[in-house]
C-alpha positions as CSV (number, residue, x, y, z in Angstrom):
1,X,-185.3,115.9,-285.1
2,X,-186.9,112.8,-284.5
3,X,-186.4,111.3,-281.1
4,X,-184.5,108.4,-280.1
5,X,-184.0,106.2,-276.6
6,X,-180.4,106.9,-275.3
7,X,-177.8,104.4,-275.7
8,X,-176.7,102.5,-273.0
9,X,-173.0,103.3,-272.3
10,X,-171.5,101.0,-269.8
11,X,-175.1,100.7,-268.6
12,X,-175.4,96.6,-266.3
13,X,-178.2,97.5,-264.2
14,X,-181.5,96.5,-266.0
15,X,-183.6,99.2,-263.7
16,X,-181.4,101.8,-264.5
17,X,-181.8,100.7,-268.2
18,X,-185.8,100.9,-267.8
19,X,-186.2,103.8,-265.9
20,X,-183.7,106.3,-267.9
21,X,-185.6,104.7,-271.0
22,X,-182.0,103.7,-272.5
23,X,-182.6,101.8,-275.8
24,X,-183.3,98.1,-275.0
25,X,-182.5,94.4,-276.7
26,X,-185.0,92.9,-275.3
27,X,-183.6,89.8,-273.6
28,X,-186.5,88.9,-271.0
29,X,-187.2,85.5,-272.7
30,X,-184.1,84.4,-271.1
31,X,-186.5,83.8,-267.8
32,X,-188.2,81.4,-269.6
33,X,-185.4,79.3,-270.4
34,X,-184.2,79.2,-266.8
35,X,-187.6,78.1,-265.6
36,X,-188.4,76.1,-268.4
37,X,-185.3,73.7,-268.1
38,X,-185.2,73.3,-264.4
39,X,-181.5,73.9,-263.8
40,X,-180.6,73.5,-260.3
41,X,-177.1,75.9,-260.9
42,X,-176.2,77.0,-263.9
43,X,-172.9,78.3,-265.0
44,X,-173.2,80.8,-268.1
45,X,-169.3,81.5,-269.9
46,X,-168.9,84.4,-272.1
47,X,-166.2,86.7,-272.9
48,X,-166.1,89.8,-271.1
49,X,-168.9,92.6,-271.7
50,X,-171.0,90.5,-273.2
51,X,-174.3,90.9,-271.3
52,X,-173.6,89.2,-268.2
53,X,-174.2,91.2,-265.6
54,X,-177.2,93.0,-267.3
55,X,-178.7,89.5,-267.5
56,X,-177.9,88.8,-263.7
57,X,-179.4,92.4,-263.3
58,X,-182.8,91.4,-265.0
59,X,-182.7,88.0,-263.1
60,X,-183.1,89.7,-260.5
61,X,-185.4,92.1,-260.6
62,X,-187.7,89.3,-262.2
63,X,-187.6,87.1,-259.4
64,X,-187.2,89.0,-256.0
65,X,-189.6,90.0,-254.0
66,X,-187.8,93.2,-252.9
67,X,-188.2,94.5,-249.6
68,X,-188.4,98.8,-249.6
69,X,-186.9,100.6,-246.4
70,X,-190.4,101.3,-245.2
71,X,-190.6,97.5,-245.4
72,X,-193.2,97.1,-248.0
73,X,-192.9,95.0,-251.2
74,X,-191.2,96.7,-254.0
75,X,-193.7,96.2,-257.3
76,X,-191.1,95.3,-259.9
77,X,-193.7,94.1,-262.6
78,X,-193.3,97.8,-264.3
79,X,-189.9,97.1,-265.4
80,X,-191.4,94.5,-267.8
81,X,-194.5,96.4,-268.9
82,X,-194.3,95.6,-272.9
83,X,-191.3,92.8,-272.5
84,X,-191.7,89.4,-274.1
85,X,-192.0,87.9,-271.1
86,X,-194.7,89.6,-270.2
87,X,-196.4,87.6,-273.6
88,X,-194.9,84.4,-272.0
89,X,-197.6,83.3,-270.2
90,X,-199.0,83.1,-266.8
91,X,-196.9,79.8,-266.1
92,X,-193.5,82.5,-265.8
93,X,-195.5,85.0,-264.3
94,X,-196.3,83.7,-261.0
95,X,-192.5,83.6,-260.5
96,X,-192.2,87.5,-260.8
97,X,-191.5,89.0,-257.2
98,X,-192.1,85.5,-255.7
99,X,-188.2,84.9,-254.1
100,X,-185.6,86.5,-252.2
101,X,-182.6,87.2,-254.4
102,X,-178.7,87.1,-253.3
103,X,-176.9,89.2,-256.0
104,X,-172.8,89.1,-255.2
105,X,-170.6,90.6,-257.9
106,X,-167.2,89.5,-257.8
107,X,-165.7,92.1,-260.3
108,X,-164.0,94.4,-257.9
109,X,-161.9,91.7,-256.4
110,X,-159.4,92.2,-259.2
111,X,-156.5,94.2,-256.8
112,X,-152.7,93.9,-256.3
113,X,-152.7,92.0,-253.5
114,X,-154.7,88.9,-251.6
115,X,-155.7,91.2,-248.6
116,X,-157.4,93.9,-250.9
117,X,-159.0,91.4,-253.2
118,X,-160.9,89.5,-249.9
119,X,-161.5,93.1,-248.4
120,X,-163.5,93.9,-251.9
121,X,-165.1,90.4,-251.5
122,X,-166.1,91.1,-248.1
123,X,-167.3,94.7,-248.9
124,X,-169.5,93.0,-251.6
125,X,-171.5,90.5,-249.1
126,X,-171.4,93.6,-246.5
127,X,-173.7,94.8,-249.0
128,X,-176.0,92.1,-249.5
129,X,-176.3,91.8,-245.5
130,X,-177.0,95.1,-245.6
131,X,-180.2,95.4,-248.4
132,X,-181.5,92.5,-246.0
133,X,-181.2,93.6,-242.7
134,X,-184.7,93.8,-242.6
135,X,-184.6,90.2,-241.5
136,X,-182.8,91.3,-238.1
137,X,-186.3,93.1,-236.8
138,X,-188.5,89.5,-237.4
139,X,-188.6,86.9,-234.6
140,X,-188.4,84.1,-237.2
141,X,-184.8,85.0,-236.8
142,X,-183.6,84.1,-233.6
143,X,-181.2,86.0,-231.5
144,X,-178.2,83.4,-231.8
145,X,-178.7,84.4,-235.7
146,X,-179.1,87.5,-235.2
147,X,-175.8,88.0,-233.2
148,X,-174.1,86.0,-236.5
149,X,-175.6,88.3,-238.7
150,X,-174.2,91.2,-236.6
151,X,-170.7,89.9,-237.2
152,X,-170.7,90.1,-240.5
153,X,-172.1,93.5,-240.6
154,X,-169.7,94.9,-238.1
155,X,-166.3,92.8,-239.9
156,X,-166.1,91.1,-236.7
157,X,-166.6,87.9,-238.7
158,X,-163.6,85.5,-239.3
159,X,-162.8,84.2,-243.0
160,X,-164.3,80.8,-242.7
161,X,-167.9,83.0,-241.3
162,X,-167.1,85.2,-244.8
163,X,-167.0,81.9,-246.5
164,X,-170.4,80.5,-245.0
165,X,-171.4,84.1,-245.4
166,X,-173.9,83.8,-248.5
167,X,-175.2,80.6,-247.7
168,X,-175.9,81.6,-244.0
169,X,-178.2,84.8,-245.2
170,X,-179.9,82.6,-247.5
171,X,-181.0,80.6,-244.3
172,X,-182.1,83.8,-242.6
173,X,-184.1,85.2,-245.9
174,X,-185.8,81.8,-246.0
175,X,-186.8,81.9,-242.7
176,X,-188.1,85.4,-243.2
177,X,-189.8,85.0,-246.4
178,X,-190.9,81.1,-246.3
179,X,-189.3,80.9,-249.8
180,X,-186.1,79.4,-250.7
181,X,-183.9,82.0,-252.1
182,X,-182.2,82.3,-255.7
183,X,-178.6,82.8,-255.5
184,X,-176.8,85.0,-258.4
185,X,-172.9,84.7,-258.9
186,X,-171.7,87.3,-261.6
187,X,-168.2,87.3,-262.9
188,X,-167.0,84.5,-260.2
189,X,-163.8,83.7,-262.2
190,X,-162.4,87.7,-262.6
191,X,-160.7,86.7,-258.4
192,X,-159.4,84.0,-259.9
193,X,-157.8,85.3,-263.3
194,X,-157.1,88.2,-261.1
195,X,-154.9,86.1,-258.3
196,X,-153.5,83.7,-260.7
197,X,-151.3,87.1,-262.6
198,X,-150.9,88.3,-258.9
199,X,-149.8,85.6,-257.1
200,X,-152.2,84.7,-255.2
201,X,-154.1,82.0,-256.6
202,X,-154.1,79.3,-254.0
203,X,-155.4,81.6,-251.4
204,X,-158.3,82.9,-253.6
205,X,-159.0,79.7,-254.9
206,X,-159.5,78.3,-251.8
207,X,-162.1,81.1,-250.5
208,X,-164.0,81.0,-253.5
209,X,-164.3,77.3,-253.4
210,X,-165.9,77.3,-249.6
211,X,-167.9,80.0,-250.7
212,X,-169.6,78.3,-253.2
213,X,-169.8,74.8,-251.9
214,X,-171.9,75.9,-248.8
215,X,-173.4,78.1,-250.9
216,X,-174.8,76.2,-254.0
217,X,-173.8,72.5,-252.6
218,X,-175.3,72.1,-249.2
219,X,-177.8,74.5,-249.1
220,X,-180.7,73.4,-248.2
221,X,-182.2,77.1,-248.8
222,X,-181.4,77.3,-252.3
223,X,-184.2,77.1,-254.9
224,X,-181.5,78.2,-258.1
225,X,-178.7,79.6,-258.7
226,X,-177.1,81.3,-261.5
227,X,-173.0,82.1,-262.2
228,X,-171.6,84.1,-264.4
229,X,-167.9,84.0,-265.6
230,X,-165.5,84.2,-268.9
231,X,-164.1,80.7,-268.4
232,X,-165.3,77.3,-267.1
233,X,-162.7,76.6,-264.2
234,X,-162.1,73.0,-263.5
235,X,-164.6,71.7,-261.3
236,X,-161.9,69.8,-259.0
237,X,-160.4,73.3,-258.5
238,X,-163.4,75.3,-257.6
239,X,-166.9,73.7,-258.2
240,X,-165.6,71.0,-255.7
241,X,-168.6,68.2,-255.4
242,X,-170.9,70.2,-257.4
243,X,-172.4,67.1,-259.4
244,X,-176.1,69.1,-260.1
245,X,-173.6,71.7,-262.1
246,X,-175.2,72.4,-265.5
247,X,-172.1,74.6,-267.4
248,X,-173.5,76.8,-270.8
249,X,-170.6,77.7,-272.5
250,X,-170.2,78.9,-276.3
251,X,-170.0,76.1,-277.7
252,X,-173.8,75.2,-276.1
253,X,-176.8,76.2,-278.4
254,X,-179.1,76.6,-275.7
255,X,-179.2,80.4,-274.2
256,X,-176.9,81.6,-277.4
257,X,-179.4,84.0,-278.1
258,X,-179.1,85.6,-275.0
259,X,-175.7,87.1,-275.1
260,X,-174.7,89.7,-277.1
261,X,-177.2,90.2,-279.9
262,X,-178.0,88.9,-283.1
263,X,-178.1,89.6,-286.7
264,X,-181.8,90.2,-286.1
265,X,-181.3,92.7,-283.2
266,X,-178.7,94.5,-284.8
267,X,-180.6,95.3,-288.2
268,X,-182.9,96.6,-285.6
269,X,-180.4,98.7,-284.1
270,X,-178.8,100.0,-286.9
271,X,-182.8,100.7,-288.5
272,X,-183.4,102.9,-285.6
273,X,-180.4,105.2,-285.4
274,X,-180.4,105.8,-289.3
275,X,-177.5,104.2,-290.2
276,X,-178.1,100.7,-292.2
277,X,-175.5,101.8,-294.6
278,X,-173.2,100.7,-292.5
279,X,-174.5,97.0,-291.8
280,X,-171.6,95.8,-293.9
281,X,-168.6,97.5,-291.6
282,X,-170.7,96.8,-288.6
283,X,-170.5,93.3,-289.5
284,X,-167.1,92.6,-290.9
285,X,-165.7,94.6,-287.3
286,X,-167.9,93.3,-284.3
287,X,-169.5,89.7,-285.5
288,X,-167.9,86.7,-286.2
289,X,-168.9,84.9,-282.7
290,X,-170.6,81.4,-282.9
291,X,-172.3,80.8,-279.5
292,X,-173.6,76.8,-280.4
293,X,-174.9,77.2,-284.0
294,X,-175.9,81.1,-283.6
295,X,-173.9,84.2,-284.8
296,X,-173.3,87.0,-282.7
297,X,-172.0,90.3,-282.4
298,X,-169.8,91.8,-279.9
299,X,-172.6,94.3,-277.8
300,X,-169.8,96.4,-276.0
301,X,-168.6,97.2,-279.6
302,X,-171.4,97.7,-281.2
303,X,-173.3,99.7,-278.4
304,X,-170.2,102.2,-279.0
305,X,-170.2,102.4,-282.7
306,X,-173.5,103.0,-283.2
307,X,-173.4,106.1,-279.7
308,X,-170.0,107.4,-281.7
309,X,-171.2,107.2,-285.2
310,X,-174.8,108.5,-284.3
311,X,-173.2,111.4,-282.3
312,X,-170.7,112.4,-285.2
313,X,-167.8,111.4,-283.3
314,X,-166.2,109.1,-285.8
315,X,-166.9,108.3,-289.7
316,X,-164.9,105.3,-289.1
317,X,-165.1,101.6,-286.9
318,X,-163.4,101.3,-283.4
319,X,-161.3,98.4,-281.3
320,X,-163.7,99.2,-278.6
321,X,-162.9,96.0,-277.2
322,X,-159.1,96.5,-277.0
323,X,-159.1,97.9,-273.4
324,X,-161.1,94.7,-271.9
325,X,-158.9,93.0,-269.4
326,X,-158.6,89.4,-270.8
327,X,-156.4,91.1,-273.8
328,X,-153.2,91.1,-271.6
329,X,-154.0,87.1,-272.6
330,X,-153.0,87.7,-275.9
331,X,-149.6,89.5,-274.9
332,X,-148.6,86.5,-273.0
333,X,-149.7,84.2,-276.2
334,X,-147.3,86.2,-278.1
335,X,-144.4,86.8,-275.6
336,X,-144.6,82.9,-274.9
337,X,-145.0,82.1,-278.6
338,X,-142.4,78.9,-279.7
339,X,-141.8,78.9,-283.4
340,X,-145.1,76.8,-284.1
341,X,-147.2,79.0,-282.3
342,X,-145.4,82.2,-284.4
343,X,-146.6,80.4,-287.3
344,X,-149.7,79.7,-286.3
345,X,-150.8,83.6,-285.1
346,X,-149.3,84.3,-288.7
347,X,-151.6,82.0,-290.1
348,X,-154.7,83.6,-288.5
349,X,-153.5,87.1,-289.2
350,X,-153.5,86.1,-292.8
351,X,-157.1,84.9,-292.8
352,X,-156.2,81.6,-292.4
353,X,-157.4,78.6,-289.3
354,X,-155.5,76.5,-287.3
355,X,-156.9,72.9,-285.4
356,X,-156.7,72.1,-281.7
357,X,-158.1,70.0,-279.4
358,X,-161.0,71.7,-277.3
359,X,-160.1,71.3,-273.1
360,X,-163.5,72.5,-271.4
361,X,-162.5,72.7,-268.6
362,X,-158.7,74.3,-267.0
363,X,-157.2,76.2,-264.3
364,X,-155.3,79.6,-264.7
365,X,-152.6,77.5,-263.6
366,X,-152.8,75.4,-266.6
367,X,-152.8,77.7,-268.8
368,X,-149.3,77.9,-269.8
369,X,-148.1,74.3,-269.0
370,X,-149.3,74.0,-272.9
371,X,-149.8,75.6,-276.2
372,X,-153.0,73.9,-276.9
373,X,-154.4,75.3,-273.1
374,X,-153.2,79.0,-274.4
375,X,-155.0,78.5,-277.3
376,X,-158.4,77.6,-275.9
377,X,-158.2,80.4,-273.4
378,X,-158.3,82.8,-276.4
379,X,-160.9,80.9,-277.5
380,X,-163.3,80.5,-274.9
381,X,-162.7,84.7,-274.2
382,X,-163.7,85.8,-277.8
383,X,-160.5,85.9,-279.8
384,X,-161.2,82.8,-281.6
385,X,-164.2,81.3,-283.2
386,X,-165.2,78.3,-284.4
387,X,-165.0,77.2,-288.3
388,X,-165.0,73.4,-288.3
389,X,-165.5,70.4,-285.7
390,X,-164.2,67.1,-285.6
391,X,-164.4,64.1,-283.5
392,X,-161.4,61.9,-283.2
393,X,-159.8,58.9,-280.6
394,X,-162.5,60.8,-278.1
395,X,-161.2,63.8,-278.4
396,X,-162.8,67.1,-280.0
397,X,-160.9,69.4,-282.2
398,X,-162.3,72.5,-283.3
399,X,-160.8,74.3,-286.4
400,X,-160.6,78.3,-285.1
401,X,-160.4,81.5,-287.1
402,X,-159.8,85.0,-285.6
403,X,-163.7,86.0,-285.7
404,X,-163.5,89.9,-287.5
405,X,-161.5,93.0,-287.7
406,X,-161.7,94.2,-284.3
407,X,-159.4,91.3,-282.6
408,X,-157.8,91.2,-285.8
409,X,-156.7,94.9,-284.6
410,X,-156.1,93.6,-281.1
411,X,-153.8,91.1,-282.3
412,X,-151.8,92.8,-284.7
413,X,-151.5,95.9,-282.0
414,X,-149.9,93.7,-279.4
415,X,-147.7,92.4,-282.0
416,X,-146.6,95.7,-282.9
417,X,-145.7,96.5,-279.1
418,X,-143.9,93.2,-278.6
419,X,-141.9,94.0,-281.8
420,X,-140.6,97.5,-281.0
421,X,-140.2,96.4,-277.1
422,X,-137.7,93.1,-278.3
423,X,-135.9,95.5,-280.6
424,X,-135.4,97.8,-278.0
425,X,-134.4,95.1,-275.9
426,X,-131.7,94.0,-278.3
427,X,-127.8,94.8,-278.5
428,X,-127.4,95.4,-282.4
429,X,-124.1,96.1,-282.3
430,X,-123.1,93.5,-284.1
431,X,-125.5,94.4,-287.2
432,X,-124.2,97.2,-287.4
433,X,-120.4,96.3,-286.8
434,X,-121.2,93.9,-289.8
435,X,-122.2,96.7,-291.9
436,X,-119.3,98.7,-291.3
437,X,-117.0,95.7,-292.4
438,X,-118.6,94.9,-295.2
439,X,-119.3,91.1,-293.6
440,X,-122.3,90.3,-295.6
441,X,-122.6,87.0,-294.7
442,X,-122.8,87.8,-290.9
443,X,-125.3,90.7,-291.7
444,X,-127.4,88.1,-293.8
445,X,-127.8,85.6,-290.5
446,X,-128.4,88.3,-288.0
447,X,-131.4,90.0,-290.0
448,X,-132.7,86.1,-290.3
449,X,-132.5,85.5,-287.0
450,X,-134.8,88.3,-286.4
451,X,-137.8,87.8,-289.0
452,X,-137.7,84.4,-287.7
453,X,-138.0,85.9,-284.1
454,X,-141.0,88.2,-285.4
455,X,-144.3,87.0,-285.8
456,X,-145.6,89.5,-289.1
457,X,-149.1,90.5,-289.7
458,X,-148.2,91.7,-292.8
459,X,-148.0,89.8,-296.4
460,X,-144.1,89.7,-297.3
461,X,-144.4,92.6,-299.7
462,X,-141.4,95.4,-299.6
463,X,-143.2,98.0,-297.1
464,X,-143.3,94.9,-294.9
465,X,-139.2,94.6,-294.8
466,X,-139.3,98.3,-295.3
467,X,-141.0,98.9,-291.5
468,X,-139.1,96.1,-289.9
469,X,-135.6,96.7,-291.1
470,X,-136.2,100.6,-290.3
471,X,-137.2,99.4,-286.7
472,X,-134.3,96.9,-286.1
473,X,-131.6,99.9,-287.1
474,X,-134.2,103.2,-285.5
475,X,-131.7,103.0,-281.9
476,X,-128.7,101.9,-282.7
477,X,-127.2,104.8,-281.2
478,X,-124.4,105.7,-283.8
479,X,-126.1,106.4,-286.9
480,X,-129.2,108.9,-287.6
481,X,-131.5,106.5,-289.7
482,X,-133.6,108.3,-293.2
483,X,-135.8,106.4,-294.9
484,X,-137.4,106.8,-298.4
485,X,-136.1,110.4,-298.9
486,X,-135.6,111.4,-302.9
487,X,-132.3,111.4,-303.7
488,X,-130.6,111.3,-307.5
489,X,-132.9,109.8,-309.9
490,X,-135.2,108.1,-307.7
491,X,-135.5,107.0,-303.8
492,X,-133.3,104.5,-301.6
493,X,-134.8,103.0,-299.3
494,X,-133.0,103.6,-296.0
495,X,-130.0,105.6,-295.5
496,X,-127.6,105.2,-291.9
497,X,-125.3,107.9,-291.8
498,X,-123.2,109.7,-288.8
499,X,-123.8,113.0,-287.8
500,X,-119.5,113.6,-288.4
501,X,-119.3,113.8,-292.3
502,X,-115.6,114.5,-293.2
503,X,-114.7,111.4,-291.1
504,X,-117.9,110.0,-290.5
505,X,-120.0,107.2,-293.2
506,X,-122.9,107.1,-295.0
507,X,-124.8,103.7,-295.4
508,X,-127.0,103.2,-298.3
509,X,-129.4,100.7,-298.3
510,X,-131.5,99.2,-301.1
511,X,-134.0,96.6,-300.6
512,X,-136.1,94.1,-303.1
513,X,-138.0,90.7,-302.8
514,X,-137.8,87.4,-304.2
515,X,-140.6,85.2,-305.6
516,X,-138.6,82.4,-304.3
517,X,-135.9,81.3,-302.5
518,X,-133.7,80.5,-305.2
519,X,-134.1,84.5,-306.8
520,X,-132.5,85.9,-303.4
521,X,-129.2,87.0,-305.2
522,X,-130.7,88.1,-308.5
523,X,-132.8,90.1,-306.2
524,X,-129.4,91.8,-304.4
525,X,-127.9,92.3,-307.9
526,X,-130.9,94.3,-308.6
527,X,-130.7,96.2,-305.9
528,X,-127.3,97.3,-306.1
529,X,-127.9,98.2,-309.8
530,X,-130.4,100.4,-309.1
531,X,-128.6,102.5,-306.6
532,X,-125.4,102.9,-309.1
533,X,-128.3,103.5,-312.3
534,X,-129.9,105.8,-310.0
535,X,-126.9,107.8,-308.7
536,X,-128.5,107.0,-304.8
537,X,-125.6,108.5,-303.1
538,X,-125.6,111.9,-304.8
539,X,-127.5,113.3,-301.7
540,X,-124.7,112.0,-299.3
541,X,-121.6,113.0,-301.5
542,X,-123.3,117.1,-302.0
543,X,-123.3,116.9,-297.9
544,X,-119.1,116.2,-298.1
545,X,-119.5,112.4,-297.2
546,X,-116.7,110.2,-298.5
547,X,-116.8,106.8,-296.8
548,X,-120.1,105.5,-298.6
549,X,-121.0,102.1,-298.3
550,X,-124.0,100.1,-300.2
551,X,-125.8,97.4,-300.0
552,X,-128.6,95.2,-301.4
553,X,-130.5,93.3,-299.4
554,X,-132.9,90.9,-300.5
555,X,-135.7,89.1,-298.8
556,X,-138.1,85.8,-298.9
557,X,-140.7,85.1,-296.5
558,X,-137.9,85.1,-293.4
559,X,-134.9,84.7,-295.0
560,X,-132.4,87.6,-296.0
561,X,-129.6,88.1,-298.4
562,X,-127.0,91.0,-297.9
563,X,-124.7,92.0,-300.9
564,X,-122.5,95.0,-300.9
565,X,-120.8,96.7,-304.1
């Protein structure tokens, strides 16, 4: 068998990606770009496991000139052996293993409560003071510094020494190396999204905004920085004064390239695991994203199909992406849905687009004081793309389009939940007290009220009222509920019936749809017909029922007719 790389499950760190000789997109160029344009901090938004911290990972290595335990200099320049940056020219080059690097994740800050979230914060610069303590045996560093440093590394520190923290060890590590330092940020806003759903916002907010304004506003040892987040955060509520902020988000072409891969990279992919057949599936499941003018796939996803389907252990495409954490956003989009909204996610389920104003920039606590804010959250995270653009009365409005099967999934799944977890919620006595008194007009405006309460991700074809109408009457708690079960000449379509027979009921239940509003009670008649043509209740009167009751029901779009022989 012919040998191939490994794939890279889960894998963020670029040297572990080199050294275990995991298969590679080669994304080196992205160097260039950062030294080309100059960008004093730059903010990159993506959704979440796209590539950020793998490109923060590269960054780094790139740039630092890593000090080794024995205190020599690391020689990182084999971890681009054969990259394209290597090809770049000597221009770049003379950059490789020039600075000292900060690298501060902020990922594991997402916990329950405000004290474990700074504790994970603090844990993370712990580390960083840590990989540079070399700078504690130099006498660049004096011994008032030196006692500073100390605190940090022993916790003695207070919060506001935490929150000068990064900016005080790029002091030191200029002082040691004569070099102003490059400063890398990845995932800033996960504390933030994090607090917001906790309760905690203000608090977090307010550490993360003194960390970075000493850290990338007044530092006067800062040669670049780069941050890395899902979503632009208003710059009055963290990036405070931060006027030399250059933000890349997906609606920039510059850098699109760079996250997640492209058609190009993919074919690629696909060529060297054996399995182009699939480029269609692959592309109708994890494309659809439009980062500026360039389309790109979803690299989580895709990384996983091609490990599962290259390893036999699926024939078939996965929602890979449905355990990522920004999908409880499209829980709350659906819980807090108003009757627009409902429309709209039907809309998009079906294929279609909806229009909305594009806001760049928002706080977690915005999110829900509108619609429209909701709306560009799920954009700006990956579960909308753009289709069309228009600019009108100053004010951009993008025209957005769930961007392939995969969210379609994710959408339609936490639909499904929803459903079943408001039906559950719901006292449906009185359906069912309508049923048993023959009060068809009562049972007509109850079963409304609930399709219009549903959002469907089904076309309004009979399987569709079939599922839902079976789920609104599954725990009533008085009747066992049958569906579809051959009875007489053909099949009803739901059957109620009490576990008592000689003094218990049997409800049979036939249903049909209109092609308009206006053929709702030809469509009852029908119904009925067909269970007395069809002898329906044949299988309830050979079990000794006598108190049979039958209805028709008849449905279009979200409106329901009951009729009862």
């Amino acid at each position: 068998m012919e040998h191939r790389s490994p794939i890279p499950i889960g894998v963020e760190f670029y040297k572990k990606m080199v050294d275990n000789g995991y298969y590679y997109i080669d994304k080196t160029l992205l160097i260039r770009e950062l030294l080309d344009q100059e960008i004093n901090t730059v903010l990159f938004t993506r959704p979440r496991r796209f590539g950020k911290t793998l490109a923060q990972s590269m960054i780094k290595t790139f740039f630092e000139k890593e000090i080794l335990s024995d205190g020599t200099v690391a020689d990182n320049s084999i971890y681009f052996q054969g990259k394209k940056i290597m090809e770049a020219g000597e221009k770049y080059l003379q950059h490789m293993g020039k600075y000292p690097v900060i690298f501060l994740s902020l990922k594991s800050a997402k916990q329950p409560t405000y004290e474990m979230a700074y504790g994970s914060l603090v844990y993370e610069i712990l580390k960083e003071y840590s990989r540079h303590s070399y700078v504690l045996e130099s006498k660049c560093i004096s011994e008032e510094y030196k006692k500073i440093y100390n605190s940090v590394l022993d916790r003695t520190a207070d919060c506001s020494a935490f929150a000068r923290a990064i900016a005080f060890l790029s002091e030191c590590l200029e002082k040691y190396h004569k070099q102003k330092v490059i400063i890398l940020f990845d995932e800033y806003d996960v504390p933030l999204e994090n607090a917001y759903f906790e309760g905690f916002y203000s608090e977090m907010a307010s550490f993360i905004r003194s960390l970075f304004e000493s850290a990338l506003k007044t530092n006067e040892s800062l040669e670049f920085a780069v941050v890395t987040g899902c979503l632009q955060i208003s710059r009055e509520s963290i990036f405070t004064g931060l006027n030399n902020l250059k933000v890349v988000s997906v609606l920039d072409g510059s850098f699109a390239e760079y996250f997640g891969f492209t058609q190009q990279e993919v074919d690629a992919f696909l060529s060297e695991y054996g399995i182009m057949q699939r480029r269609d599936e692959v592309k109708n499941w994890y494309e659809g994203y439009l980062f500026g003018d360039t389309e790109i796939y979803n690299p989580w996803s895709l990384i996983n199909y091609v490990f599962d389907i290259a390893n036999g252990n699926t024939e078939f495409p996965r929602p890979y992406w449905s355990n990522t954490s920004s999908n409880s956003i499209v829980r709350e989009l659906i819980e807090n849905a108003d009757d627009i909204a409902k429309q709209e996610i039907e809309e998009l389920i079906a294929g279609g687009m909806i229009e909305k104003p594009v806001y760049e920039e928002i706080t977690y606590a915005e999110i829900y004081k509108s619609q429209d804010y909701l709306w560009n959250f799920l954009f700006f995270t990956g579960y909308l793309k753009v289709v069309g653009k228009k600019f009108t009365e100053r004010q951009i409005y993008f025209s957005m389009a769930i961007p392939n099967e995969e969210i379609a999934y994710i959408y339609e799944n936490n639909i499904r939940e929803w459903s079943v977890e408001c039906i559950q919620q719901k006292d449906l006595s009185e359906l069912i007290r309508a049923f048993e008194d023959g009060d068809c007009e009562k049972a007509s405006d109850i079963i409304t009220e609930q399709l219009i309460d549903t959002i469907s991700f089904y076309e309004y074809k009979e399987d569709y009222y079939h599922g839902f109408f079976a789920g609104l009457l599954k725990h009533n708690g008085k009747y066992l509920v049958k569906s579809n079960r051959e009875s007489g000449l053909g099949r009803y379509d739901l059957l109620l019936k009490t576990q008592k027979i000689r003094k218990g009921r049997a409800i049979i239940f036939e249903f049909k749809v209109a092609a308009s509003i206006n053929g709702l009670k030809e469509g009852c008649r029908d119904a009925l017909e067909q269970i007395e043509k069809l002898h329906y209740d044949r299988e309830v009167i050979a079990e000794g029922y006598t108190d049979i009751l039958k209805y028709g029901i008849c449905f279009y779009k979200k409106e329901c007719m009951v009729q009862k022989i």
